[in-house]
N, C-alpha and C positions, 0 to 999 in steps of 0.2 A: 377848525379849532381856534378858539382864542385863547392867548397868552397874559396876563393883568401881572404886572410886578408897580410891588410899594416902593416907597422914595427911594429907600438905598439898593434897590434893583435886585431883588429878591421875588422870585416868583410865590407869588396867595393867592392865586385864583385860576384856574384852566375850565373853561365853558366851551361845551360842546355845540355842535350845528342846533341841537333842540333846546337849550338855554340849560339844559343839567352843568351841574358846576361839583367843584372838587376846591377847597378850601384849605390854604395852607395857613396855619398862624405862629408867629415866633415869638421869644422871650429871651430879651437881652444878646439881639443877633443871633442864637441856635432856633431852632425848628421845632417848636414846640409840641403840636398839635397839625393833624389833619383828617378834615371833617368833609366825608364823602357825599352822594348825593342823596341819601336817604337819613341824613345827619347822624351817623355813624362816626365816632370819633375813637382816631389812633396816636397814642401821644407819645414821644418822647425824651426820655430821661436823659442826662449828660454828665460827664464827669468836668473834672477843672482843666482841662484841655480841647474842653470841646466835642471829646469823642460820644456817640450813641451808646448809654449804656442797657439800657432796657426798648423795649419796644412794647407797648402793649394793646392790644386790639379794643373794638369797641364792646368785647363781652370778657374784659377784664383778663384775658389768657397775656403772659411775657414771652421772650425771648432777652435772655438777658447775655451781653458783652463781657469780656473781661481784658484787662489790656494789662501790659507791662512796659511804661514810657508810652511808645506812641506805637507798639507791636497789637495788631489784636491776640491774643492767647487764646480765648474760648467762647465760644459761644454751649449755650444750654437753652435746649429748647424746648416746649410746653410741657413734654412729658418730666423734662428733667434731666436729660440725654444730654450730655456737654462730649461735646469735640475740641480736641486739643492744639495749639499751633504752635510751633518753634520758630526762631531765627536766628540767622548767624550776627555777626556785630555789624554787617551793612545793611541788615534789618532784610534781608533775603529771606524769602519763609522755606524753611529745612525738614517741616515735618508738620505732618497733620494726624493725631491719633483719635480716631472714629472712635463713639460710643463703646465697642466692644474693646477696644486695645488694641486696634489693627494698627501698625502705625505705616504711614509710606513716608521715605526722605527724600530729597530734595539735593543736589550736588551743582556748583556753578562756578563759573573759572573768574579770572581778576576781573573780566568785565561785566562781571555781577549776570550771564549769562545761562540760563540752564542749562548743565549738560549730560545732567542724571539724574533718571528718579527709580529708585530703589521701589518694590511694589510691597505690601502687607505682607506677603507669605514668603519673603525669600528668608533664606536661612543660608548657615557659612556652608551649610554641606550641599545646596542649592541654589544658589543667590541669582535673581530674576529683575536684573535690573535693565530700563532704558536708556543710551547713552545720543548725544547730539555733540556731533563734530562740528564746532564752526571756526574751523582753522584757518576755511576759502570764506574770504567775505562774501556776504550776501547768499552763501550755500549753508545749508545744515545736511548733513549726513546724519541716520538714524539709525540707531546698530537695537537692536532688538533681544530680548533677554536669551534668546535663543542662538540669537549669533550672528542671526542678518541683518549686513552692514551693505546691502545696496540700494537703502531709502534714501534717496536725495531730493531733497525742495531748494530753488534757486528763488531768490527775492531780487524785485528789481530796487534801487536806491529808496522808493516811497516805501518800500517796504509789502509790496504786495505782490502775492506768488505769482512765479512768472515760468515754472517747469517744474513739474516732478520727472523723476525717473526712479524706478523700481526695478527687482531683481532681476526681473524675464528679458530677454530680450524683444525688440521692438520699440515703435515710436513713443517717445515723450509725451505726457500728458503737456499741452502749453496754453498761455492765455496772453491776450491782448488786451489794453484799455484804451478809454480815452479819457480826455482833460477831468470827466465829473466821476474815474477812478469806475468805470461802466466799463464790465467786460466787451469789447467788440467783436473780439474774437477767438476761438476757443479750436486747438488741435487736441480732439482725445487720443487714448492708447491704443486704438485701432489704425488709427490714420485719418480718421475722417477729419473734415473742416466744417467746423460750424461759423453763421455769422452775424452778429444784432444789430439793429439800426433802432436810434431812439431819434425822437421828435427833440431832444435836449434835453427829458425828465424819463419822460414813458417811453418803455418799448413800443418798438413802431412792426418791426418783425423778427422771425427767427430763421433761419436760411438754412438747411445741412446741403452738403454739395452733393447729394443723392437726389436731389430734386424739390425734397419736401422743404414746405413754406408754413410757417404761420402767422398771421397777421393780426398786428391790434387796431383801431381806429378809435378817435377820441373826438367826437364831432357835436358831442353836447357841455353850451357854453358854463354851464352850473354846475361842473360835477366833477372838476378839477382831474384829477389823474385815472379817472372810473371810465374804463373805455366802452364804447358803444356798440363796439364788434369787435366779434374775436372770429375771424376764420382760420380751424385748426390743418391741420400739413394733409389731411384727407378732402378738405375743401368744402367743409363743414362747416357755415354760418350762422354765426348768434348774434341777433341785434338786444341792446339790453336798451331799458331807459330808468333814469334815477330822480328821483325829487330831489326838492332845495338842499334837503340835509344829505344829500348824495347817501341815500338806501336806495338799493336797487328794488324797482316795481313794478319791472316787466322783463320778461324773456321771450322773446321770439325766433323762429325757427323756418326760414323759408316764409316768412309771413304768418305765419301760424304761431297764434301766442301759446305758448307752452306752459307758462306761471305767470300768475299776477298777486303783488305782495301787498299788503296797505299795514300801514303802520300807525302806534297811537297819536294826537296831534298834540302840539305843543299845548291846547287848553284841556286835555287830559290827564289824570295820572300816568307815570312810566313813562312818559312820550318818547318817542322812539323805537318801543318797544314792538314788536310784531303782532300786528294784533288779528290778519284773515292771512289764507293763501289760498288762492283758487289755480286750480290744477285748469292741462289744457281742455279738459270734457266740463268746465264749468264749476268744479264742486270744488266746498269751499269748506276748509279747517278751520276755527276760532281759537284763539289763544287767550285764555285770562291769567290775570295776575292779582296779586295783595294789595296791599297798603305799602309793601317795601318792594314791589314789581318784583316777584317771585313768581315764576311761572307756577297757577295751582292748577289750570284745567285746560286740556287739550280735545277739541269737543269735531269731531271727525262726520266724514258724512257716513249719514246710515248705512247699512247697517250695523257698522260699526260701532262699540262701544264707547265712551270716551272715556280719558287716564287724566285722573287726578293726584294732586300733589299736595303733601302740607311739607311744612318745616321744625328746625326746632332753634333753639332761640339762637344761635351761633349759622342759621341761614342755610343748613345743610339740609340737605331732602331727609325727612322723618318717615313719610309714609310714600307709599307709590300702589295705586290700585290701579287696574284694567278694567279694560271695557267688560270683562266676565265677575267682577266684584274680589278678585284676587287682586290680596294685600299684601305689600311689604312693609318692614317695619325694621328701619335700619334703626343701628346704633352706632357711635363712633370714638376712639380715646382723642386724648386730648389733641393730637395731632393729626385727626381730620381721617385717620386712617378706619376702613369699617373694622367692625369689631364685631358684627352678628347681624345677620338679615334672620328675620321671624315672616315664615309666613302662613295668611289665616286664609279661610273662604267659608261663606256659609256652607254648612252640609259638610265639610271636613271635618273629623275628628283627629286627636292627637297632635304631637309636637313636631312641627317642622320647622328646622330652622338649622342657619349654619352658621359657624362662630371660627373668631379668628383670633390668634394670638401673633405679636411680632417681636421680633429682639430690639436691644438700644438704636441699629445703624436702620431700619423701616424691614425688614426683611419677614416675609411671614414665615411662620414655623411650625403655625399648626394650624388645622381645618379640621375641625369637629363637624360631621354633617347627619343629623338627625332626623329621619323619615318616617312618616306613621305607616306604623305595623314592621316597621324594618330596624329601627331602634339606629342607636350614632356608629358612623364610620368615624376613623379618626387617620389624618394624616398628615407624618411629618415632611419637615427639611432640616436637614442639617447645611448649614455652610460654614465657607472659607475664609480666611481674613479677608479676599479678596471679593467677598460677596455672591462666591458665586456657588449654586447648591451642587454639594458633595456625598449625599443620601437623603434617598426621600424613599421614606415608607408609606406606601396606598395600601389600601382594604387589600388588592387583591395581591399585592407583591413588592418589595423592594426592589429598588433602582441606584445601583451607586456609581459617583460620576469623579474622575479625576481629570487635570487639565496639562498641556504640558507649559512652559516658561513665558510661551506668550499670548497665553491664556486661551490657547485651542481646546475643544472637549479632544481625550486622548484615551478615553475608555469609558465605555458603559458597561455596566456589571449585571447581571439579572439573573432570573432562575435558567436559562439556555445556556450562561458562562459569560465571558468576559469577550465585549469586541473592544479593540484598538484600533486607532486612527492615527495617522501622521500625515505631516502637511509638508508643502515646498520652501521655500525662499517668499511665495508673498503668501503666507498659510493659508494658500488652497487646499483641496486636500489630495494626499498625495499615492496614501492605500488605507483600505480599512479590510482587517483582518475578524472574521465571524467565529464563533467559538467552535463552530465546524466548517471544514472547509477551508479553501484556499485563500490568499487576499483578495479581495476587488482592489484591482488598481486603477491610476487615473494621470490622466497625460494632457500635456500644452506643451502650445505655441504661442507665443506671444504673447498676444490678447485675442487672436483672432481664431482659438482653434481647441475644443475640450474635449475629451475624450470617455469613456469609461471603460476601461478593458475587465471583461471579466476572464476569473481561471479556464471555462469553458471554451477557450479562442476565439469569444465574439467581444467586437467590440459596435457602442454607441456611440457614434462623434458627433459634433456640431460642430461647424465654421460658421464665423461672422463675418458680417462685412464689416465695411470704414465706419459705422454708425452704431456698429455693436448690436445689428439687429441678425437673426438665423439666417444665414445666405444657403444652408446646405446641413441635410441630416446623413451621415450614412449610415445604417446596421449592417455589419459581415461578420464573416470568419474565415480565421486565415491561423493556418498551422505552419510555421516558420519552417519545420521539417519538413516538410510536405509543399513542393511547388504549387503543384498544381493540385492542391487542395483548397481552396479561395471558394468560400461562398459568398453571395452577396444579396443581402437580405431587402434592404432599404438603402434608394440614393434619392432623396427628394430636394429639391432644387426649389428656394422659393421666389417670387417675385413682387414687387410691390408698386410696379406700377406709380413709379416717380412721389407715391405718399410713404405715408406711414403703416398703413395697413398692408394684410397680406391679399393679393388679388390672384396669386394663382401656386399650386405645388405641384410640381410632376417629377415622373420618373422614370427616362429616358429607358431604361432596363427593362422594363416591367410594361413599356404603353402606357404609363398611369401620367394621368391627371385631374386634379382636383381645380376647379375654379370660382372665385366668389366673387359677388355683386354686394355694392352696399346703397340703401336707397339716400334720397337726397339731407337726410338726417346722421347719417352715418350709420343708421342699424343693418342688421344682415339682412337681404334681401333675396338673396339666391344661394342653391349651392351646385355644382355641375360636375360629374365625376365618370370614369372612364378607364376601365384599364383593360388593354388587350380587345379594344372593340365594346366591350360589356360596359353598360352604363349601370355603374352600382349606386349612384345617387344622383335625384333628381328635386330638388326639395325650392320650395319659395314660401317667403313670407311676407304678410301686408298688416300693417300698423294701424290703430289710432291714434289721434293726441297726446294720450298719454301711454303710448308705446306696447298698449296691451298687443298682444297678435289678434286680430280680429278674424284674419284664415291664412291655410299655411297646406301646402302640398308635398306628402313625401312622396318620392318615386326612387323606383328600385326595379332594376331587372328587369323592365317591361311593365311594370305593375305601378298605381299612380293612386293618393289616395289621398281626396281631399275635405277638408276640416274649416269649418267653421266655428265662432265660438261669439258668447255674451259676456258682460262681463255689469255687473251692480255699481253703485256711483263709488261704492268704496275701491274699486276696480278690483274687486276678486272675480275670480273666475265661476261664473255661476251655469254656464251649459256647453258642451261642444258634439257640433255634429258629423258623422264623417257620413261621408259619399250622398250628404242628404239624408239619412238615414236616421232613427228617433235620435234624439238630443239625449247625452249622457248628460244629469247633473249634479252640482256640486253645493257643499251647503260647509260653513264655519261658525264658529262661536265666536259672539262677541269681542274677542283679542283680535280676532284676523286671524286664526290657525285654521286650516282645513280640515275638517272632520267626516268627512264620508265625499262620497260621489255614488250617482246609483247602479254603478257595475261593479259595487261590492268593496271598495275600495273603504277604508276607517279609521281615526285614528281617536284617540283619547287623550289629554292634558291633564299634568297633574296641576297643582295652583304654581307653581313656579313657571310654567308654560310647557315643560319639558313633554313631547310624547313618549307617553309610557303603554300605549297599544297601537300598534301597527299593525294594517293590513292592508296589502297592495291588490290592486284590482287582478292582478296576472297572474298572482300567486296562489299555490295550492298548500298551501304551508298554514291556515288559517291567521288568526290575530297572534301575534309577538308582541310579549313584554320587553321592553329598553328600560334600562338601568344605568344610573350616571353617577361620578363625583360631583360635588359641587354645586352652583346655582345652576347650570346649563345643560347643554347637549354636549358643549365642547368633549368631556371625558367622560365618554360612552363606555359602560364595563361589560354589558348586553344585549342580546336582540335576540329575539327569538331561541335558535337552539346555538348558536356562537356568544361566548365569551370572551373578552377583550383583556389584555395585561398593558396599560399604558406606562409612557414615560414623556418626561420635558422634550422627546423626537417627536409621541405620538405613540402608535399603539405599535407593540413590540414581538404581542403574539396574539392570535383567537386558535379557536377550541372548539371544533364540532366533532358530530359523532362521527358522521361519514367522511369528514376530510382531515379528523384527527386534529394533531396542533401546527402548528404550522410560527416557524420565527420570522420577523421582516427586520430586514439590514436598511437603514437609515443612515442615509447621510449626513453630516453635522448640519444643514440647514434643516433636516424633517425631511426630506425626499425618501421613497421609498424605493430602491434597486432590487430588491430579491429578496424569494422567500425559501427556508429549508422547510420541505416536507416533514416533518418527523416519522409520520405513520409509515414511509416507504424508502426514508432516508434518501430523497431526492433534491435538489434544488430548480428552482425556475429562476432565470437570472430575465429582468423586463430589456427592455425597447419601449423607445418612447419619442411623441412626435414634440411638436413646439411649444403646444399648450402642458406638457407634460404629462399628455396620455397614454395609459401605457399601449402600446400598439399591437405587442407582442411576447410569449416566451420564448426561451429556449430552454433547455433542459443539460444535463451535467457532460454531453458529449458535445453538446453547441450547436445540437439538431433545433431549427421551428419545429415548437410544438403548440403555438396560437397563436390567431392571428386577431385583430379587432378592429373596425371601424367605425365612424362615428360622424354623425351629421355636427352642423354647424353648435349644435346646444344640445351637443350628447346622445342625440337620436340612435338608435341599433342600425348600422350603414350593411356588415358584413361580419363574423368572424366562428370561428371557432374552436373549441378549449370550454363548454360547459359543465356542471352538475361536477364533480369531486374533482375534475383539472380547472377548475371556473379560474382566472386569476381574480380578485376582488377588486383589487387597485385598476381603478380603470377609465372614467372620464377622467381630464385634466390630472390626474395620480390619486384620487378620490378613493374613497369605497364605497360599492354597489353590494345592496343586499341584497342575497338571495341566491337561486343557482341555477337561473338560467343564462346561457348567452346573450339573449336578447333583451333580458331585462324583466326579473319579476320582483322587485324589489325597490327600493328608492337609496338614491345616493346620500350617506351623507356626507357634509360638507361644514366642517365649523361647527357654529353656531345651531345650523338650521338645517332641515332635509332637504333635497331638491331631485324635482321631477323630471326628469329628459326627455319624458314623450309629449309635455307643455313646454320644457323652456323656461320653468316658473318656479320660486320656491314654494314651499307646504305653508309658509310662515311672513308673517311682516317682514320687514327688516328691521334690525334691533335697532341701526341710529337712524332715528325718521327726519326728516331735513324738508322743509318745504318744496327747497330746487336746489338741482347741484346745475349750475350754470353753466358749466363747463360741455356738461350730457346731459343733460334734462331727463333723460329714459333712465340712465340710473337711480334716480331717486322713487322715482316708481317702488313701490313698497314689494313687490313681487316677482321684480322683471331680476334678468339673471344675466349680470354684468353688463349693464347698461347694454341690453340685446345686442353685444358687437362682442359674441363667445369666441371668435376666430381670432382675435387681437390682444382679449383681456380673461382673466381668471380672477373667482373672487373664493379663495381659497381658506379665508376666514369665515363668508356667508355672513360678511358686514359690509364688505367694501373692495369693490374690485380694485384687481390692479392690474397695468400695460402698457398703453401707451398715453393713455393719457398723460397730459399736464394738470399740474397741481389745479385744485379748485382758487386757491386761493389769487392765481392770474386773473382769474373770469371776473372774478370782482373787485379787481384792481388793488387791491389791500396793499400797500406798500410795492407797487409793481417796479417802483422807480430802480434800474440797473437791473432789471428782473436779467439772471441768465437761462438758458433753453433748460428743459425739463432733464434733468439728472445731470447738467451742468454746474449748476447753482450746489448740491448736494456734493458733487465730485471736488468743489475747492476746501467747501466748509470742513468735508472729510481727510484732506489731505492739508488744507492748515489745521485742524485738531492733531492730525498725525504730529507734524511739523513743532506742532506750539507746547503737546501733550506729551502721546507715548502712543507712537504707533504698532500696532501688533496686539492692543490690548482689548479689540474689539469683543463684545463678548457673544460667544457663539450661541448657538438656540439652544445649550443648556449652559447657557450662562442664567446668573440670579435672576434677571429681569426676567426669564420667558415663563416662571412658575408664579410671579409675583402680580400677574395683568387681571385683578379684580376691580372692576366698574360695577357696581350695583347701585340701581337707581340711582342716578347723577341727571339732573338740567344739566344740559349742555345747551352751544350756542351755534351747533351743527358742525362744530367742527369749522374749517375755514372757511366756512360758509360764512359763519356770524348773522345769520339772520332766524335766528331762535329753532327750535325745536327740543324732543324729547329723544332720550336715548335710553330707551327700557334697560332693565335688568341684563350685565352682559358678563357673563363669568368666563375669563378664557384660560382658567384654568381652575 
């Protein structure tokens, strides 16, 4: 990047690596004007102090200032929505009143220091306020609206955190630097030692004293801080290479190129911009753009479709069509926020479409969703001063949520009655009481030790190690009256084999061991299993370039069955054969969705994408209609013969004929722990392994009553508890359709549905990304959690998560003081605690988890930054 300042040292000019420029220009010393690369001009206004009073874009939209002296007072932005700001007479700001009248104040002692902040909803008969002690220099003590006063952050003299310690007992969170204020080294709350070594700008490596390592290297002289390898702590190498303007243009993989990127040249339009990606089997995406380098056409290898794009004059996505001629047709208010997707397709009749309303502070508050032949669902949220939703009415039921002081969810209300939560000292959670039935309780130690006790006298524990990774699961039961009454269900032990991954689980009790191989890529490669002499799995898998499984052997019991498969340049799955035996095939529409296979297997898309016919190959259930809120899959309300009651957890209860209604207990993050029967007035309390599958029930005496296994990518390993005891929650904590044991139905997951007996989802993946550099298999449009399902979950069916490090390392993006993966995250969160108001985190029915509408948006992949598309993604 270059920097251009005029005579009196004012920066007017910032030019990029491809000569794009950004143009600042002044009037009488203020800042007049600035004129972007597509000569777009944002100008302005000033009062007689200098101060910004207006702000206005290049399609004539404000943002206008207001001040008192030299206080700012308000801002009012596009729609008209003005915020309000207060201060005392040392110009300390005391209060901020949001659009709706929320107001939060602001409290600070002589040294102009914060020491309180009062939140929107307290009241005298309530009052919910944060307080900061810094009585001990360089300490802040955090007392929490709730009462807890054991947050302590210690600053060293530069002012940078150098200890937390929180309520629980056990080690300090702590960090070390050096001279360029670079973390070097980092004690978390487990105990473990983490440690960085920089070259004096870039990370050089990441150390945990568990063994695992990962390494950066920067051996290309043109590409400044953009490193050329990354070997991650499993021992997993990626060599990258960058052009002049430092874009990454190549990925490699063991020597095997995995992507290759070309970009437009500085004598083209856009320059810079992304203009092929050729995947590792050869095949190559095309990217066009405008006249104002707007991505309009995403041109994919056959037989895929390709997805185009228009705009409208303010640069936002107008139209969004797919490779099947399904259109969207956004609208937006003045604040960029959508306000109704319309969608058209030839051969459809009538009005589809869904529309949005919001309050002064962005909050949506209503979902009108309009379906031909079904006519409009309509649904609300009400919320809190503090933004956060307090009733939300759906088609199928109301959901009311209340929180307690430091802004825990503290009850969910619904047609079943009323469950309550309550937390500890660092508001974990502490029991959650069901409208029937006893509390689920939940117990710790330290940091290194979680428990679930249900009323039934079994409990599920986890311990961690120094790393905060699962050292140990155990399921029992144990009746405090009764000595020798001690079951013991599950003791799995894991191991990792000096990385990151897991390589091996057993369980000394039981003869059981489970063991896994990962091939030179990091994908799964083997799985090896064992209890009591009996080999219950025996499974391998073998790759291509682009990480399809090309064959793969399950084995079980004695019994060994192997698979073969093709796959089309678009890399869907177009045939698999087992034992040799004729080739089952598979056939999609134009989007990438899977529509048949020829052993019966069907699905059907409405123009939104969503399947609205299902039929699984194994099922005798014929085709199932699915019914959804919204743009997506996310908020499923049917399938087949089960109906669904959702809330901001997730779904709350279904409804079949043969298994009656059935409640699920959620945890505040959406985990699901247990269901009550209603039809038999029974409970199943789960068991659950690492990935958060359930592994097992018990029943209301704390007897096993099922048990479940599972290959590496969900495979049917072992279990039993089918047809009206079926539990549903079952890969990764998922739901399985259908009612068999083994699987006659497809999971789903998110977004999207996913097959277990491929490994694969039904569906593209909604954010398409050229290359995630990081894993390269992840971006594969089909593959199912970067093929490493023993490690990572993609619990959304957008984007896994595990152990990965951020993408954003892989391609050097400001890696400068880069700290190890959930290092970096663990300070920023505990200087916000520190700086803000700790305790105010907001839970997954806080505002933001109902509020996550992306509909056709260009994106830039995410921290990827090297272009793609991100279809239609409504998560809720």
């Amino acid at each position: 990047m270059k920097y251009h300042f005029n005579n009196g040292a004012a920066l007017d000019q910032i030019e990029d690596q491809r000569g794009n420029t950004i143009t600042m220009n002044y009037s009488g010393g203020e800042l007049a004007s600035i004129t972007d690369t597509l000569g777009g001009t944002t100008t302005f206004a000033h009062n007689s102090d200098g101060f910004v009073t207006s702000i206005t874009d290049p399609d004539g939209r404000s943002v206008t200032y207001g001040y008192t002296g030299r206080d700012l007072t308000s801002v009012t932005d596009q729609t008209g929505a003005t915020t309000g700001y207060g201060y005392d007479a040392e110009h300390n700001l005391t209060s901020i009143t949001d659009p709706r009248g929320g107001i939060t104040r602001y409290g600070y002692n002589a040294d102009d220091e914060l020491t309180s902040v009062e939140w929107a909803d307290s009241t005298t008969a309530s009052p919910k306020v944060t307080t900061y002690d810094r009585s001990i220099n360089d300490r802040v003590e955090v007392t929490q609206p709730n009462g807890n006063d054991e947050w302590l952050y210690y600053f060293d003299t530069q002012g940078r955190l150098e200890k937390t310690s929180t309520p629980r007992s056990g080690p300090d969170t702590e960090y070390a630097y050096d001279v360029n204020n670079s973390v070097t080294t980092y004690t978390n709350n487990t105990g473990g030692l983490g440690t960085l070594s920089y070259d004096g700008y870039n990370v050089e490596s990441i150390q945990s004293d568990n063994g695992a390592k990962s390494e950066f290297k920067y051996e290309s002289p043109n590409t400044g801080d953009r490193p050329s390898k990354y070997t991650n702590a499993q021992g997993v190498a990626l060599d990258y290479q960058w052009n002049n303007s430092q874009e990454m243009t190549r990925v490699e993989q063991n020597q095997v190129v995995m992507a290759q990127m070309s970009y437009r040249s500085a004598s083209q339009s856009c320059s810079g911009s992304l203009a092929q990606a050729t995947d590792g089997r050869g095949q190559v995406t095309t990217y066009t753009y405008d006249s104002r380098c707007r991505m309009t056409k995403v041109d994919r290898p056959a037989p895929m479709g390709d997805t185009t794009m228009t705009y409208d004059s303010f640069d936002r996505v107008r139209t969004v069509t797919d490779g099947r001629g399904a259109k969207q047709t956004i609208s937006y208010d003045a604040n960029d926020r959508v306000t109704s997707v319309v969608y058209t397709r030839s051969g459809v009749t009538g009005t589809d479409k869904v529309e949005y309303t919001y309050d002064g502070n962005g909050n949506r508050t209503t979902r009108i969703d309009t379906v031909p032949g079904a006519g409009a669902k309509t649904s609300t949220w009400a919320l809190d001063a503090r933004n956060r939703v307090t009733n939300e009415v759906l088609p199928e039921g109301n959901n009311t949520y209340t929180y307690d002081k430091a802004g825990n969810l503290a009850s969910l209300t619904n047609g079943w009655g009323t469950t309550s939560y309550t937390y500890d000292d660092e508001n974990d959670v502490a029991s959650i009481t069901p409208p029937v039935g006893d509390p689920i309780t939940f117990d710790y130690y330290e940091h290194t030790y979680a428990a679930v006790k249900f009323p039934n006298l079994v409990t599920d524990a986890q311990h961690y190690d120094t790393d905060g990774r699962i050292q140990k699961i155990d399921h029992y039961y144990d009746d405090p009256n009764l000595a020798d009454d001690y079951r013991k269900y599950t003791q799995w032990d894991y191991d990792y084999n000096g990385t990151d991954s897991i390589y091996s689980i057993t369980d000394d009790t039981y003869d059981y061991s489970l063991d896994y191989t990962y091939d030179a890529n990091g994908r799964i490669a083997s799985s090896y299993g064992t209890s009591e002499g009996d080999i219950f799995e025996e499974n391998s898998y073998s790759y291509d370039a682009n990480s399809n499984r090309t064959a793969w052997t399950i084995g079980s019991r004695g019994s060994t069955w192997d698979y073969t498969a093709s796959y089309n340049n678009a890399d869907q799955l177009t045939s698999v054969s087992k034992d040799g035996g004729p080739a089952t095939t598979y056939s999609y529409d134009q989007a990438g969705n899977q529509t048949a296979n020829s052993e019966g297997a069907a699905a059907t898309y409405d123009t939104r994408g969503r399947a609205t016919q299902l039929e699984h190959e194994a099922s005798n259930r014929g085709s199932e209609t699915a019914t959804y809120n919204g743009t997506s899959q996310v908020e499923r309300t049917k399938i087949g013969g089960w109906t669904f009651k959702n809330s901001l957890l997730g779904i709350t209860s279904s409804t079949q004929s043969a298994e009656g209604t059935r409640h699920y207990v959620h945890a505040p993050d959406g985990r699901v722990l247990a269901e009550y029967r209603a039809k038999n007035n029974t409970w199943r309390y789960y068991l659950s392994n690492h990935q958060g599958s359930i592994t097992g029930g018990t029943d209301d005496a704390g007897d096993r009553t099922e048990s479940y296994g599972y290959g590496p990518y969900g495979e049917y390993a072992y279990g039993s508890g089918g047809g009206t005891d079926l539990i549903h929650w079952r890969y990764t904590g998922e739901w399985l359709d259908g009612t068999s044991v083994t699987g006659n139905g497809y999971y789903k997951i998110g977004l999207r549905y996913y097959d277990n007996t491929l490994g694969r989802w039904a569906q593209t993946d909604p954010a398409e990304r050229a290359i995630n550099p990081m894993q390269p298999a992840e971006a594969q449009p089909y593959n199912y959690s970067g093929c490493n399902p023993t490690n990572q979950t993609d619990p959304t069916g957008a984007a896994p998560s595990g152990t990965c490090i951020a993408g954003a390392i892989g391609l050097g993006l400001g890696i400068a003081g880069l700290m190890a993966s959930g290092v970096g995250a663990a300070i920023a969160a505990t200087n916000a605690a520190a700086a803000a108001a700790a305790g105010t985190a907001v839970t997954t029915a806080g505002g933001t988890a109902a509020a996550a509408e992306v509909v056709g948006v260009l994106a830039s992949a995410g921290s990827l930054g090297i272009g793609g598309y991100l279809s239609a993604v409504d998560c809720r």
